[in-house]
N, C-alpha and C positions, 0 to 999 in steps of 0.2 A: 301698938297692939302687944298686949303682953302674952307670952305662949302659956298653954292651957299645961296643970302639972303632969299630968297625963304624956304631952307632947317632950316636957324636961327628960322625965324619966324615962323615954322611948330614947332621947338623944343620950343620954348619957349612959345607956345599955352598948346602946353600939358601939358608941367612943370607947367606952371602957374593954367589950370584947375586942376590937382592933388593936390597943394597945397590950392587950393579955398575949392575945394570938403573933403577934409581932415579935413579943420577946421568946415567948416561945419556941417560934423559927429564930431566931437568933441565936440560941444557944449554944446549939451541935459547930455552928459557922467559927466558935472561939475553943471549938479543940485541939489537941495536939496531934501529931502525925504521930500516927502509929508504930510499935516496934519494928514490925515485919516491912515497913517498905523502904525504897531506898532514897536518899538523898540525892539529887540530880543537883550538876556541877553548875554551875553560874552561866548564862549561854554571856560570849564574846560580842561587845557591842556592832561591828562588823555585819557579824554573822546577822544579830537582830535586823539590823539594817536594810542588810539585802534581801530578806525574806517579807520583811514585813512594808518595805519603802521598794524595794526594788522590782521584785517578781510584779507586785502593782503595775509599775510606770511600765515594763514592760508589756504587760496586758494592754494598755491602754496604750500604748504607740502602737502595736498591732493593730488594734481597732480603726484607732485614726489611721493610720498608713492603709489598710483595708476599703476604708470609708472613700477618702480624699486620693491616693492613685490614679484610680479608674478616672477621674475625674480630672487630673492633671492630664497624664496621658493621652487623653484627646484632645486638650487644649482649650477645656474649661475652663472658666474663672471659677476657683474656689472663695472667694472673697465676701464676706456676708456682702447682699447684696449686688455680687458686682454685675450681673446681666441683668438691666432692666428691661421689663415686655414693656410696651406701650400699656395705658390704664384701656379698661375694657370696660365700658358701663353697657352693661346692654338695655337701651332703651329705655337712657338714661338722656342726657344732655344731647342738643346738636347744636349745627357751627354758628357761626355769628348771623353767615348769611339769610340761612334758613329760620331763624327767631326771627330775624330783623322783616324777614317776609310774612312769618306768619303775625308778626305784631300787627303791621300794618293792615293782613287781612280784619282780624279780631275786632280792632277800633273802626272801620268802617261800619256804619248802622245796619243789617241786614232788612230787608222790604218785608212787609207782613206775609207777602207769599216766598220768601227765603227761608228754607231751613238751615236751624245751627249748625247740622251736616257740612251743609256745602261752606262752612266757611272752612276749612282743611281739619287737618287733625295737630290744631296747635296745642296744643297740652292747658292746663293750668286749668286757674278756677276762670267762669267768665258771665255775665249776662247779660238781660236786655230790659229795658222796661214797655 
């Protein structure tokens, strides 16, 4: 599908104001510093460091130490993981014995005057002919 000239010259408006407006703001960004202000001295690697690497890790040990304390302290396991609850399905699966019971109800033929009631409430699909 070749675009309509109409559709060229909409794209090439845009493209072209983006690139005008771009350099535009560009300009001011390759000036000089000013007479009146001052030159500030080189900051000491150190210094960088501690502010910008250090004051962090610090915040963030707080946090953790905040977090996880309380939780040592009584004698948690902070461990991903490390307390597991039993799984909880609720009404969800049952034990072996109980399927194995109601299997056997299920496969029994029920009598024309039996409803599929009375054979328990064994789940699944099931029918009769």
């Amino acid at each position: 599908m070749i675009p309509s000239p109409q559709a060229l010259r909409r794209a090439a408006l845009v493209v072209g104001s983006a690139t005008i407006l771009l350099l535009a703001y560009a300009g001011p960004a390759s000036a000089d510093i000013p007479d009146g202000w001052s030159n500030p001295p080189s900051v000491n690697v150190i210094h960088f460091l501690l502010v910008f690497v250090g004051i962090p890790a610090l915040i963030t040990l707080g946090i953790l130490a905040a977090v996880y304390l309380p939780g040592v302290v009584r004698g948690e396991s902070v461990a991903p993981a490390g307390v597991r609850a039993d799984d909880q399905w609720f009404g969800g699966r049952r034990d072996a014995a109980e399927l194995e019971s109601a299997s056997r109800t299920r496969h029994d033929q029920p009598t024309s005057d039996q409803d599929d009631r009375d054979l328990g409430d064994a789940g699944g699909a099931g029918g009769s002919w």
